[in-house]
C-alpha positions as CSV (number, residue, x, y, z in Angstrom):
1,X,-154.7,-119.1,5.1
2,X,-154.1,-117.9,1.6
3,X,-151.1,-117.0,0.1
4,X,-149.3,-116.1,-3.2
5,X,-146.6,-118.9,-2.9
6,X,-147.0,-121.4,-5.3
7,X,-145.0,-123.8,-2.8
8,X,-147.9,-123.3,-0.2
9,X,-149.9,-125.8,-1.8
10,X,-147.3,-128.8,-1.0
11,X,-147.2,-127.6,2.2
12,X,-151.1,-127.6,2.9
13,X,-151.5,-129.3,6.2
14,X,-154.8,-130.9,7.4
15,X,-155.5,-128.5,9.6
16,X,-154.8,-125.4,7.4
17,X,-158.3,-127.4,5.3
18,X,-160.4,-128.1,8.3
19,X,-160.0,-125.0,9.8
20,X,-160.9,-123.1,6.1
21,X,-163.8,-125.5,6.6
22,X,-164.7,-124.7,9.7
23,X,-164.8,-120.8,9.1
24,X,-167.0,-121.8,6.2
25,X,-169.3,-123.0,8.2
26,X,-170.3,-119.6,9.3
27,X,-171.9,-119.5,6.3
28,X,-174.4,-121.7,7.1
29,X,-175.9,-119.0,10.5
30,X,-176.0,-116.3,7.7
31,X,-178.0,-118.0,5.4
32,X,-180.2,-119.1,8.2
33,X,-180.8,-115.6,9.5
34,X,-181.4,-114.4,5.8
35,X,-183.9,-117.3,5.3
36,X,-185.9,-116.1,8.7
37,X,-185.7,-112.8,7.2
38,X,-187.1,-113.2,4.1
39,X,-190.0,-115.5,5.4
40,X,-190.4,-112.8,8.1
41,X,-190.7,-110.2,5.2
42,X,-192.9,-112.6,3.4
43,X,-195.6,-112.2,6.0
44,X,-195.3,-108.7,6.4
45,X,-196.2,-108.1,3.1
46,X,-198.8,-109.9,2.7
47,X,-200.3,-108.4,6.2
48,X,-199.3,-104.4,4.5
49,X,-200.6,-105.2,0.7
50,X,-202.0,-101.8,1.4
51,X,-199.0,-100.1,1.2
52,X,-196.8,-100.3,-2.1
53,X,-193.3,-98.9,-0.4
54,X,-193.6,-101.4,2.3
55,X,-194.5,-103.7,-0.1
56,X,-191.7,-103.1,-2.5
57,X,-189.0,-103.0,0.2
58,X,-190.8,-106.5,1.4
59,X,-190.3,-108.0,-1.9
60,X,-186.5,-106.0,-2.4
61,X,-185.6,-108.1,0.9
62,X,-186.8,-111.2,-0.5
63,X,-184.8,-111.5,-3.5
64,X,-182.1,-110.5,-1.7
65,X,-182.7,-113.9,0.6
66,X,-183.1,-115.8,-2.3
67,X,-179.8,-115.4,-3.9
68,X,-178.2,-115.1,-0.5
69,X,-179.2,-118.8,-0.1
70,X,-177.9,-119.4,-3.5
71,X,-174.5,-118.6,-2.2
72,X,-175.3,-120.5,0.8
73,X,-175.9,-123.6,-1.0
74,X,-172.4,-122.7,-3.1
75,X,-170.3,-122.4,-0.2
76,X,-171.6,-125.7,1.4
77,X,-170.7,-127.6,-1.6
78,X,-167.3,-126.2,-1.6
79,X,-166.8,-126.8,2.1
80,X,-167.7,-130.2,1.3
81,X,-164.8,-130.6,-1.1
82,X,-162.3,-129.0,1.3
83,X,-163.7,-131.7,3.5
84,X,-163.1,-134.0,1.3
85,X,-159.8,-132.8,0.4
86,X,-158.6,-132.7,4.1
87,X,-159.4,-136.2,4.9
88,X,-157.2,-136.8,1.9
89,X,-154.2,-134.4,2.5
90,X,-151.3,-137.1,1.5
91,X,-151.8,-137.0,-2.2
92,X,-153.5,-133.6,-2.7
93,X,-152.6,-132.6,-6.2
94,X,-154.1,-135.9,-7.2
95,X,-157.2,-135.4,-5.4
96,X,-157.3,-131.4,-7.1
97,X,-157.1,-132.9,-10.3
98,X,-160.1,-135.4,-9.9
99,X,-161.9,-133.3,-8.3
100,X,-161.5,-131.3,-11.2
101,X,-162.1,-133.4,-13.5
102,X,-165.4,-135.0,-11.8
103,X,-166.1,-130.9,-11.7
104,X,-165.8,-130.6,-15.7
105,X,-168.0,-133.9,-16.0
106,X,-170.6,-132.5,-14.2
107,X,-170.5,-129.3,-15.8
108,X,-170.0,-127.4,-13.2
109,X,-166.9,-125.5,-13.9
110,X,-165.3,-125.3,-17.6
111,X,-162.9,-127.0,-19.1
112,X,-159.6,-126.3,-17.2
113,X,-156.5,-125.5,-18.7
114,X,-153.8,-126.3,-15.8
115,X,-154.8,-127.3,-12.1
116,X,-156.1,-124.1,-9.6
117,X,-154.1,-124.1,-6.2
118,X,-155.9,-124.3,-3.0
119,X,-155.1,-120.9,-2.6
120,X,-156.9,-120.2,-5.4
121,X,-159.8,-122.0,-4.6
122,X,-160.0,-120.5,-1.0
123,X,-160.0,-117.0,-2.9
124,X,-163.0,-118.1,-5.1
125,X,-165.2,-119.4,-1.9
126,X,-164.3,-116.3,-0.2
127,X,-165.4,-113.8,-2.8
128,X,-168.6,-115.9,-2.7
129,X,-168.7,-116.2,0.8
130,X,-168.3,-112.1,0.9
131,X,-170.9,-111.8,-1.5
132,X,-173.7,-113.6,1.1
133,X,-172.4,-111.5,3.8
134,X,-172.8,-108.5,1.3
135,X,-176.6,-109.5,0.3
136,X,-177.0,-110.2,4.3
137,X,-176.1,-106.5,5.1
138,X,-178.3,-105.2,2.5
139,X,-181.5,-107.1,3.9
140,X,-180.9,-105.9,7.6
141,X,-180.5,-102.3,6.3
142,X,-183.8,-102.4,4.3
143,X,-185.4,-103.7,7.2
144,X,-183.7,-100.9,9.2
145,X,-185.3,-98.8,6.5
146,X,-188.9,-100.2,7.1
147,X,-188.7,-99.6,10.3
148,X,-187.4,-96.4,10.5
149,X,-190.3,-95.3,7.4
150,X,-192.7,-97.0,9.3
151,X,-192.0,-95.3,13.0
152,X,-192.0,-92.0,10.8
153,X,-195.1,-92.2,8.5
154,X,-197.5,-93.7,12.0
């Protein structure tokens, strides 16, 4: 899927793109479990306001979700582009550089020296795309910690 080649971008197929897509699309059953998580957390909390750990860890778990489903909604706008991109796979440097530059005119990414590969890009969405799964892992082990202090303390 990604590689160091420069000439692997000419030779980007449409499926190379759809199937980057469609392992994207993981994405979206992580943020959904982090979601039902954090509202899951939400009401424990507010049931416990007794207890400050629980409390604390309820509210660590939270914030956790919440910037989890910021990378969520970051990786669904960038497997929208590499949807875009591999309905348009005949003339894909062309399509890189307006997507850039629509990109720059929006503000959403600075001024660009010289065009990013789609190797490149693949790398960005899946350092983000590790990062979800990252904050993910954090919130099931700090409700593995609640539990666990919970069974212990009763």
């Amino acid at each position: 899927m990604l590689s160091s080649n420069n000439s692997w971008q000419n030779s980007v197929t449409k499926l190379d793109l759809v199937t980057f897509c469609c392992f994207l699309s993981i994405s979206k059953q992580i943020d959904l479990f982090s979601m039902l998580l954090s509202l899951l957390v939400v009401f424990v909390a507010l049931l416990s306001s007794w207890a400050i750990l629980l409390t604390i860890i309820c509210l660590m778990i939270f914030i956790l979700g919440l910037i989890s489903k910021y990378y969520a909604i970051r990786i669904d706008f960038d497997r929208k582009l590499f949807v875009y991109l591999s309905e348009h796979v005949d003339h894909l440097s062309e399509e890189l550089l307006a997507m850039d530059k629509a990109l720059v005119n929006l503000q959403l990414i600075k001024s660009y020296q010289s065009s990013r590969t789609v190797a490149e890009r693949q790398k960005g969405i899946l350092s983000l795309f590790k990062k979800q799964i990252i904050l993910f892992l954090l919130q099931n082990c700090l409700i593995v910690f609640m539990v666990i202090n919970a069974i212990i303390t009763s």
